[in-house]
C-alpha positions as CSV (number, residue, x, y, z in Angstrom):
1,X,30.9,81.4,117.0
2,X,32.7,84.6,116.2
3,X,36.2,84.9,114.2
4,X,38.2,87.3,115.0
5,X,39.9,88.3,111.2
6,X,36.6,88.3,109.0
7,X,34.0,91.1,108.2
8,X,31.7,89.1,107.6
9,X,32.4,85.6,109.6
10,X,34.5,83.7,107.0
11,X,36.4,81.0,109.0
12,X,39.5,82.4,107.8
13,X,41.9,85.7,108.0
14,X,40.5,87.6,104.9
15,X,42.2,90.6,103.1
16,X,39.6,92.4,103.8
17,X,39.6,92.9,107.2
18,X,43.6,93.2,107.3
19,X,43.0,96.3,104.8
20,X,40.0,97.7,106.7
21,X,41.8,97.2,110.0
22,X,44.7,99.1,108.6
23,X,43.5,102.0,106.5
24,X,39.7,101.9,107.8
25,X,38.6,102.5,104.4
26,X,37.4,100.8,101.1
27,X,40.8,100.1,99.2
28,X,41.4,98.7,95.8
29,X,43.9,97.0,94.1
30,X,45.2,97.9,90.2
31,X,46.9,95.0,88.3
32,X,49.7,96.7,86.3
33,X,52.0,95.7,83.9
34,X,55.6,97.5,83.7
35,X,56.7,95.5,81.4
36,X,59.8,93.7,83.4
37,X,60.6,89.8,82.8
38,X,62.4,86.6,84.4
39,X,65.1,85.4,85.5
40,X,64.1,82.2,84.4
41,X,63.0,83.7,80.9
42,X,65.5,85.5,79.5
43,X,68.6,82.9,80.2
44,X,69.6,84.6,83.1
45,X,69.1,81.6,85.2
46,X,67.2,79.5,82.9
47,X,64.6,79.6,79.7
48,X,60.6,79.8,78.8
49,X,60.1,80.8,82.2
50,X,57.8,78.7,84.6
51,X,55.9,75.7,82.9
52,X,52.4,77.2,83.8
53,X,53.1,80.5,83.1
54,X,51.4,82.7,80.3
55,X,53.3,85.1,78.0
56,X,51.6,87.3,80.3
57,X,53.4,87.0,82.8
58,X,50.1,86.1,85.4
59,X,49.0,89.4,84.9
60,X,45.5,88.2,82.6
61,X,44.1,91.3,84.1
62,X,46.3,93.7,84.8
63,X,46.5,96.9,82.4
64,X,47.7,96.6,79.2
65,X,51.5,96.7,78.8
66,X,51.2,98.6,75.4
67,X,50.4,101.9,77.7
68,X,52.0,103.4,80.2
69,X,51.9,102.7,84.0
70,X,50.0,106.0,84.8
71,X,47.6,105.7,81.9
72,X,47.2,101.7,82.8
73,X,46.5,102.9,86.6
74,X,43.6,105.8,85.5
75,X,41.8,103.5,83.0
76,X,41.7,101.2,86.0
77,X,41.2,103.8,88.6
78,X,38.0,104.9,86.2
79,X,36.5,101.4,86.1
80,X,36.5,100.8,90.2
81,X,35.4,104.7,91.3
82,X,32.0,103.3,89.2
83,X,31.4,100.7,91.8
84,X,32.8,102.1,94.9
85,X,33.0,105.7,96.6
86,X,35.7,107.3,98.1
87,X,38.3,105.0,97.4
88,X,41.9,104.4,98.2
89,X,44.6,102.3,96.1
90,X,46.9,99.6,96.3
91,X,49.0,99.7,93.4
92,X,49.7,96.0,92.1
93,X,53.1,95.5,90.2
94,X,52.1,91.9,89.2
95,X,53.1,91.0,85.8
96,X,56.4,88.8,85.8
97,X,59.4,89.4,88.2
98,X,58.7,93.2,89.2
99,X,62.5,93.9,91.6
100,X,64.3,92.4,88.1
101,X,65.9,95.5,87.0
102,X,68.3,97.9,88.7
103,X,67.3,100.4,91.4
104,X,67.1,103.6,89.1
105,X,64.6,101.3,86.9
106,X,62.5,100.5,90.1
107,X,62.5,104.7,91.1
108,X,61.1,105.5,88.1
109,X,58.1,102.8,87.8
110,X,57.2,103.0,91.3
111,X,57.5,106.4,92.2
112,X,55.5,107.3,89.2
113,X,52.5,105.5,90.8
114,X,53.1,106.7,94.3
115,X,52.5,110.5,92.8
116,X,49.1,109.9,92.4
117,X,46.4,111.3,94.8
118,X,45.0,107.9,97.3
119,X,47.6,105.6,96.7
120,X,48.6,104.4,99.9
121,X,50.6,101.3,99.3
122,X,52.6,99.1,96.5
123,X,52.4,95.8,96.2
124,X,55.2,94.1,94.5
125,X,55.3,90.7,92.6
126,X,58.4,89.0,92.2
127,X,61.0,86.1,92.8
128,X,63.9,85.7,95.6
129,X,66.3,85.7,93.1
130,X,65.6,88.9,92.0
131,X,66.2,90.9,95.4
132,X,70.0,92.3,96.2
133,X,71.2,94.1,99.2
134,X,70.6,97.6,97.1
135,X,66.8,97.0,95.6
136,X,66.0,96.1,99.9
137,X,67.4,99.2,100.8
138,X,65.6,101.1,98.4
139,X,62.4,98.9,99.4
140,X,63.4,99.6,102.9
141,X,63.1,103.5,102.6
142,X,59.6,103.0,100.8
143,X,58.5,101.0,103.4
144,X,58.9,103.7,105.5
145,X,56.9,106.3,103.3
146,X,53.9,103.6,102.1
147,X,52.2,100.4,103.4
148,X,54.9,98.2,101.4
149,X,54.0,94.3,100.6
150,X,56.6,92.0,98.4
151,X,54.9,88.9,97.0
152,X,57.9,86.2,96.8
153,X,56.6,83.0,94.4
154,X,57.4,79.8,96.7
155,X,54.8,77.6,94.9
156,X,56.4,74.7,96.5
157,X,58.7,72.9,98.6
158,X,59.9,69.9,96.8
159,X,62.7,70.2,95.1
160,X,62.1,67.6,92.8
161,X,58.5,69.6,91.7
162,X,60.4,72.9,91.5
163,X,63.1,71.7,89.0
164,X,59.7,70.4,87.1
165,X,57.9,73.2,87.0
166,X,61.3,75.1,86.1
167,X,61.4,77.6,88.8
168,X,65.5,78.3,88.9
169,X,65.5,79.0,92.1
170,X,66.7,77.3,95.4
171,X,64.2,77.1,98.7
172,X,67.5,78.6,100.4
173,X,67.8,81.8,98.3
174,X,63.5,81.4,99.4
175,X,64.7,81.4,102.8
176,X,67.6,83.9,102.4
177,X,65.0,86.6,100.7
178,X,61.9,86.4,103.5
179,X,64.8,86.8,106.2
180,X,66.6,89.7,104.6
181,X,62.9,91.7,103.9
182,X,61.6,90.9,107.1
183,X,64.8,92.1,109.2
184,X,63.5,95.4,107.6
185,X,60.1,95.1,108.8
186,X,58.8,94.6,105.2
187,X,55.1,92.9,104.8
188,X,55.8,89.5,103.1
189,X,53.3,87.5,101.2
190,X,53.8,83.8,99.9
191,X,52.5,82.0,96.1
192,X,51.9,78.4,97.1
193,X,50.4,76.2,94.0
194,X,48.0,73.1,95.0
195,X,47.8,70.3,92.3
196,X,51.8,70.9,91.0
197,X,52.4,67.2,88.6
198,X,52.9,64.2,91.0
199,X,52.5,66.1,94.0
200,X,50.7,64.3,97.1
201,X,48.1,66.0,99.6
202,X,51.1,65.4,102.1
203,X,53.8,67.2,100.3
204,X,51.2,70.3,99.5
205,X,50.5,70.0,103.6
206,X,54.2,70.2,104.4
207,X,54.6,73.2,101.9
208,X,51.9,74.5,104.2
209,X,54.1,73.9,107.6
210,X,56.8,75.0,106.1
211,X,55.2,78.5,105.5
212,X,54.4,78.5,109.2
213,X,58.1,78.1,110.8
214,X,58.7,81.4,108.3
215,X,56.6,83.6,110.2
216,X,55.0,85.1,106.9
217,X,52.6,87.8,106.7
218,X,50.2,86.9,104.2
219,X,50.1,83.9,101.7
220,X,47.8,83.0,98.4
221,X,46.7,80.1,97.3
222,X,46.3,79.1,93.6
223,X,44.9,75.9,92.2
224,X,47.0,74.9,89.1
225,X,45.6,75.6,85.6
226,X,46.2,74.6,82.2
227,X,46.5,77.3,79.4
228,X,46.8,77.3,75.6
229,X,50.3,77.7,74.5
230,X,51.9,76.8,77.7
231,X,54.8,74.1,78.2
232,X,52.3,72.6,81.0
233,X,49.8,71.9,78.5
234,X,51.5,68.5,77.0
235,X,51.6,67.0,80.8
236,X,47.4,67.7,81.4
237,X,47.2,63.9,80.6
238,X,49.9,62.7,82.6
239,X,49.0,63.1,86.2
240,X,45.7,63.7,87.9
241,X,43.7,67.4,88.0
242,X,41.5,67.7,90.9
243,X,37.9,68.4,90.4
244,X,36.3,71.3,92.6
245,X,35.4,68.8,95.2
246,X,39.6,67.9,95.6
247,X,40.7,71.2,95.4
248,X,38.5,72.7,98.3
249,X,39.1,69.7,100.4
250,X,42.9,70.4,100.4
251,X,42.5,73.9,100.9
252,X,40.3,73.2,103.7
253,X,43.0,71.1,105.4
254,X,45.7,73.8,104.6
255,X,43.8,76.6,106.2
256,X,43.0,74.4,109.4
257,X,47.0,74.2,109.2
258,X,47.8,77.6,108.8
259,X,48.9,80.2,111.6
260,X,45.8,82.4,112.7
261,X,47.5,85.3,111.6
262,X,48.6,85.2,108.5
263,X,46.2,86.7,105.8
264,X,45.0,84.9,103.3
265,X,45.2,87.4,100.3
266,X,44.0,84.7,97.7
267,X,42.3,81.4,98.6
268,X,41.8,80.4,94.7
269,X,43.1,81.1,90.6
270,X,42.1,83.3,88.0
271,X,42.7,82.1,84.6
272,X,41.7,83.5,81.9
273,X,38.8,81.7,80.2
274,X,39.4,82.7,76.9
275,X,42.9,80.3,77.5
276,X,41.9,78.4,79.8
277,X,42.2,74.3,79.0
278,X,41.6,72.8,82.6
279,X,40.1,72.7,84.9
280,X,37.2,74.3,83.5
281,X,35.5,74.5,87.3
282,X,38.2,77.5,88.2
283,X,35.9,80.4,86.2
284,X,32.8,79.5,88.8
285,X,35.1,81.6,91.5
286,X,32.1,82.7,94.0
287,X,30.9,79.0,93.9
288,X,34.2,78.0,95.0
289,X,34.3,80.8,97.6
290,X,31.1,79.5,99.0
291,X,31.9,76.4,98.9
292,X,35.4,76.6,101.1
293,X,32.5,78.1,103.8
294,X,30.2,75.5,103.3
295,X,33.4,72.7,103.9
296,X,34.5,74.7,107.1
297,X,31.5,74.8,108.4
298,X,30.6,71.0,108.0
299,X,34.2,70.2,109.8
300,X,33.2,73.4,112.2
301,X,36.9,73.8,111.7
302,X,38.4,77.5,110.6
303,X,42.5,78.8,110.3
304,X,44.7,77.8,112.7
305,X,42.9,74.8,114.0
306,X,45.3,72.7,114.1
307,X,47.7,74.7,115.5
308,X,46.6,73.7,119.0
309,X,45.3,70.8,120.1
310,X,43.0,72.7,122.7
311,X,41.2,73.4,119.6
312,X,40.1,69.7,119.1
313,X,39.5,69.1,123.0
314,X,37.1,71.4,123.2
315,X,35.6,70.8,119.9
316,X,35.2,67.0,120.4
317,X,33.2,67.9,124.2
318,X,30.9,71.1,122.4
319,X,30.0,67.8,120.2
320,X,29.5,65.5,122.2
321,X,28.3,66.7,125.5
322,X,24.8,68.0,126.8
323,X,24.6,71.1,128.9
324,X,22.6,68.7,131.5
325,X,25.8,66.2,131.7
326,X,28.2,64.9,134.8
327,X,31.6,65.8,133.9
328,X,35.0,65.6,135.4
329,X,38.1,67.3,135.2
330,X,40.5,65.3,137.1
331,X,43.8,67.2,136.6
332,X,42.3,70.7,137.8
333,X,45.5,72.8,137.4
334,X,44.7,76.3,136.6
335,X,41.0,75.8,135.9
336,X,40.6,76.7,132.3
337,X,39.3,73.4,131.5
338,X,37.1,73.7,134.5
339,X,35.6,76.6,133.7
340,X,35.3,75.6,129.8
341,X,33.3,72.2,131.2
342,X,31.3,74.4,133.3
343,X,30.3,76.6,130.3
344,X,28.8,72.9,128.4
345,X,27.4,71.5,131.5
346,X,24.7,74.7,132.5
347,X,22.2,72.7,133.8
348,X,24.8,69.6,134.8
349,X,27.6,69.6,137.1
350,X,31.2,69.5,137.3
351,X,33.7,67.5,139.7
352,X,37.2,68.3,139.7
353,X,40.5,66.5,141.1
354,X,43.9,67.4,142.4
355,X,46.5,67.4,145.1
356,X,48.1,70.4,144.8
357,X,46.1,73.0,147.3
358,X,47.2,75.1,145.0
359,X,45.6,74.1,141.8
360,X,42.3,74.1,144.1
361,X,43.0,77.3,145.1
362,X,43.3,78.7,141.5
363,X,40.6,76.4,139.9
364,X,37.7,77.7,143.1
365,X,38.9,81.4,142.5
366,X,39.0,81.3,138.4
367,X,35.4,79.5,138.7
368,X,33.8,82.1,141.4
369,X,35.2,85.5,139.6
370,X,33.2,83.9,136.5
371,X,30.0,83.3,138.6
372,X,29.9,79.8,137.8
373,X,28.0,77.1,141.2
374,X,27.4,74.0,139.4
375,X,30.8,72.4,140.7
376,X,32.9,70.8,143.4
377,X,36.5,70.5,143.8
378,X,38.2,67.9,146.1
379,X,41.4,68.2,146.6
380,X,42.5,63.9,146.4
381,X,44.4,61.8,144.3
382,X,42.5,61.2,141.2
383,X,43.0,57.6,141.9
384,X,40.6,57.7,144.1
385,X,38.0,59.1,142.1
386,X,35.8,56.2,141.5
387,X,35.6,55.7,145.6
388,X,34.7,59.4,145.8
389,X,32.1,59.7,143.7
390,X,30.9,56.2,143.9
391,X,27.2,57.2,143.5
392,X,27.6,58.4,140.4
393,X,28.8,55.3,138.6
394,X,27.4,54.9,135.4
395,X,26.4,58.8,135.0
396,X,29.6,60.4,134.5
397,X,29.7,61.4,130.5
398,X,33.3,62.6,130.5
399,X,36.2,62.5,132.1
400,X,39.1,65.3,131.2
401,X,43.1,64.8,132.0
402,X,45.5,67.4,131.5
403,X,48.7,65.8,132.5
404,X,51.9,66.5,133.6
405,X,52.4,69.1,136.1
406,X,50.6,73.1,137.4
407,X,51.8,75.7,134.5
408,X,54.1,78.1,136.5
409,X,54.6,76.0,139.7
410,X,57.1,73.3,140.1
411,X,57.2,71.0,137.4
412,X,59.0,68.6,139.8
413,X,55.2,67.6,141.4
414,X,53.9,66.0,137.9
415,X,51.5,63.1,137.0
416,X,53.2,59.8,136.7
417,X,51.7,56.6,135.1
418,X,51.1,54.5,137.5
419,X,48.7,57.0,139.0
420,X,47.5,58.2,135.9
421,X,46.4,54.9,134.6
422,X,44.8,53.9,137.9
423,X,42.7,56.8,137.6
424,X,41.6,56.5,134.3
425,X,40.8,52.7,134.9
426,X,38.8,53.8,138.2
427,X,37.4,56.1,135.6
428,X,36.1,54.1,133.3
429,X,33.8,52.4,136.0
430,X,31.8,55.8,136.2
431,X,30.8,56.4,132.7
432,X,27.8,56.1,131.4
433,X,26.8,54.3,128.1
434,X,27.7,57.3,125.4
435,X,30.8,58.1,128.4
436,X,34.3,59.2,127.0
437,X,37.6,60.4,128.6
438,X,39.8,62.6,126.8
439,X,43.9,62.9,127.5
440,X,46.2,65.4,126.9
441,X,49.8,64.1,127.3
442,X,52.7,65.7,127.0
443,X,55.9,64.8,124.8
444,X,58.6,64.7,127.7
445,X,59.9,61.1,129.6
446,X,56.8,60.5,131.9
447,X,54.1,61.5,129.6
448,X,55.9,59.1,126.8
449,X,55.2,56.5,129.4
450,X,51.6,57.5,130.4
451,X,51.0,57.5,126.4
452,X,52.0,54.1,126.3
453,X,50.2,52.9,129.4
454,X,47.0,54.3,127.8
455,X,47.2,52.7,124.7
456,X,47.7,49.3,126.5
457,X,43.5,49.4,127.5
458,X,43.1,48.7,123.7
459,X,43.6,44.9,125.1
460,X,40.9,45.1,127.2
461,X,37.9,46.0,124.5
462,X,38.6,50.0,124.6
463,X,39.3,52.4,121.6
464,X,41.8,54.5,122.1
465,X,42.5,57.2,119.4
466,X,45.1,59.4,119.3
467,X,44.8,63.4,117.9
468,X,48.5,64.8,117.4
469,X,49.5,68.6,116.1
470,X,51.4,67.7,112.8
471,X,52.9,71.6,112.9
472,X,55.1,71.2,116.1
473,X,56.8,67.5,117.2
474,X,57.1,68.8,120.8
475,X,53.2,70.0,121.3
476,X,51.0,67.3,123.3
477,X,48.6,65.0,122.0
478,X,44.7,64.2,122.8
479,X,44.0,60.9,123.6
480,X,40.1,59.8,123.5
481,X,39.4,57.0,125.4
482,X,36.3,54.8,124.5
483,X,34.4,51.6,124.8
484,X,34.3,49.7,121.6
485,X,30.3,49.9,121.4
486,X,30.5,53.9,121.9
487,X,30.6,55.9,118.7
488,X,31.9,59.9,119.3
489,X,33.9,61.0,116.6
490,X,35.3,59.8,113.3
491,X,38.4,58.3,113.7
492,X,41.5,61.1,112.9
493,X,44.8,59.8,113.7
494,X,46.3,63.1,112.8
495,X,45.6,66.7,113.2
């Protein structure tokens, strides 16, 4: 399987490809330090600055703050033209809140860097409090002039974490911030923390969805660490640190989450071992890296996954189904799922249902543009699908539904349950011993009743398990419909 925002097949939208895609050339990033602070720090808005937070600032490695910006950028600059050729820069404002100052402080720090020969873009660390109505027009008009990103720390949702942690800051003035820099078309990337004190897997999944409905660009991913001569360090006792194994199991599920789209510019942290308390795991960063892979892989999951239930349809069938199987789709509609079927079944054959001539029509045109013979279309009530193909009882491996009614005809002509659960009962008859059916229904009046229909078989010896898109309320949900003896899939109650 291909993905379609990797160089080199990661399961996930890497930074490299968005830079390579957008500047089609090797580009680096340099970690500087201007020397700004916090909001948070300095009283403005509160004191000692974030809980986890070094004097630093976050900025282990950026240049040292005892030079200045251009001799910080060159000493950099020197280091990475040693490994790579022909290079282009990112300059990285990273340490502390880098928009806390006024606009004429700003000109001067990052106009300095944009002199330099190959530096085709800022990137700009900071917090949402620290953004007015003049600094975004200025960042407006260098948006226009250089590839412009502003990194806004979320690090969470909960408020109850955030007044923990001591972030001073509101999730509306979040909100308020990401709407006001992307009205000017400015690239915006999101901090999230995973392991925050006392938060649950949920809560770090719902700062996830959250992300989604904001329609970010980019978003990165640190695991919480424990340094010397932080306020964090006298809770390390007090609530549980994940071990590698946690940590890339969470990601995983955040990244199956997470819109297609948006790029992941960090998937992990980079303390500073020389500080570093816990977890000691975080300095093996390629194993970690490899290991993210490795999890994906074993799920055969990647980003966005869970985004669309189509996604686990078609994974549970590529699973579970032989190319020499007897399949049935009998909701044909516009014949993607007949042709998908078709694509599994090479050297089996596909049936497919409906009453609309219409839906025939579309499925027999869709399925002969792509060359595809092994099938037969009847245009019938799938009620009657057990009389139809009667000879093949016990040699049907799967039966498909899409409910509810043709995409783009009229959605007054719609499954209903009384037929719908005929049919699946006259289905059930067909399959053979490892035979499934799978269901997608919809969220509106009737396909709330066909839901509840289905799950009504579970009286009569029949596992029914449901598959729902935790990112959108109003999406469908897969129903997979098995006899109690038949093992397919682990049982997920929620995607």
């Amino acid at each position: 399987m291909k993905f379609n925002y990797s160089l080199d097949n990661k399961r996930y939208h890497t930074f490299n490809y968005h830079l390579k895609k957008k500047f089609n050339n090797k580009v680096a990033k340099i970690s500087l330090n201007a020397g700004f602070t916090c909001p948070n720090i300095d009283g403005k808005v509160g004191y000692g600055g974030c809980i986890y937070c070094s004097k630093s600032g976050s900025a282990e490695f950026a240049g040292n703050i005892e030079d200045s910006l251009i001799k910080q950028f060159y000493e950099i600059k020197e280091v990475m033209d040693k490994k790579w050729k022909n290079l282009k820069y990112i300059a990285y404002f990273q340490a502390h809140s880098n928009t806390y100052a006024s606009v004429d402080v700003l000109k001067e720090k990052y106009e300095s860097i944009l002199k330099i020969k190959d530096v085709v873009g800022l990137f700009i660390a900071t917090r949402p409090d620290c953004i007015n109505e003049e600094i975004i027009n200025y960042l407006s008009q260098l948006n226009k002039r250089t590839y412009l990103v502003v990194e806004l720390g979320l690090q969470t949702i909960h408020d109850k974490t955030s007044k923990l942690i001591n972030r001073c800051h509101s999730l509306s003035c979040f909100e308020e911030a990401v709407k006001k820099l992307k009205q000017r078309n400015i690239e915006v990337v999101v901090h999230i923390i995973n392991n925050l004190p006392y938060e649950t897997k949920e809560m770090m999944l719902d700062t996830i969805r959250y992300v989604n409905k904001l329609k970010v660009d980019g978003i990165k991913i640190h695991m919480l660490f424990i340094s010397k001569n932080t306020p964090i360090e006298k809770l390390q006792d007090k609530y549980h640190i994940f071990s590698m194994e946690e940590y890339i199991d969470i990601v995983c599920d955040q990244l199956e989450l997470l819109d297609e789209k948006i790029v992941i510019h960090r998937i992990t942290s980079d303390p500073d071992i020389n500080t570093l308390i816990k977890p000691t795991w975080l300095v093996n960063k390629r194993s970690i890296l490899n290991n993210i892979d490795k999890e994906l892989l074993k799920r055969n999951t990647y980003q966005g996954f869970n985004t669309s239930i189509l996604n686990r349809f078609r994974q549970i069938i590529i699973n579970n189904i032989n190319e020499s199987d007897i399949v049935v789709d009998a909701t044909t509609g516009n014949g993607k799922d007949c042709l998908f079927l078709s694509t599994i079944v090479k050297k089996g054959f596909v049936f497919g249902f409906d009453i609309q001539e219409e839906a025939i029509n579309k499925t027999t045109n869709l399925l002969n543009k792509n060359n595809i013979k092994n099938y037969q279309l009847f245009l019938n009530d799938h009620q009657n699908i057990d009389k139809i193909l009667n000879k093949y009882k016990n040699k049907i491996s799967l039966v498909v539904y899409n409910l509810g009614y043709l995409p783009k005809s009229k959605s007054n002509i719609m499954t209903k349950k009384e037929s719908t659960i005929n049919s699946i009962k006259a289905s059930l008859k067909l399959l053979n011993n490892k035979g499934f059916i799978l269901v997608v229904a919809y969220p509106h009046d009737e396909g709330k009743k066909e839901k509840a229909e289905i799950y009504k078989l579970r009286k009569y010896n029949y596992i029914v398990n449901e598959y729902k898109n935790t990112t959108n309320d109003l999406a469908p949900v897969l129903l997979e419909i098995k006899k109690q003896s038949c093992h397919i899939t682990p049982q997920l109650t929620e995607i």
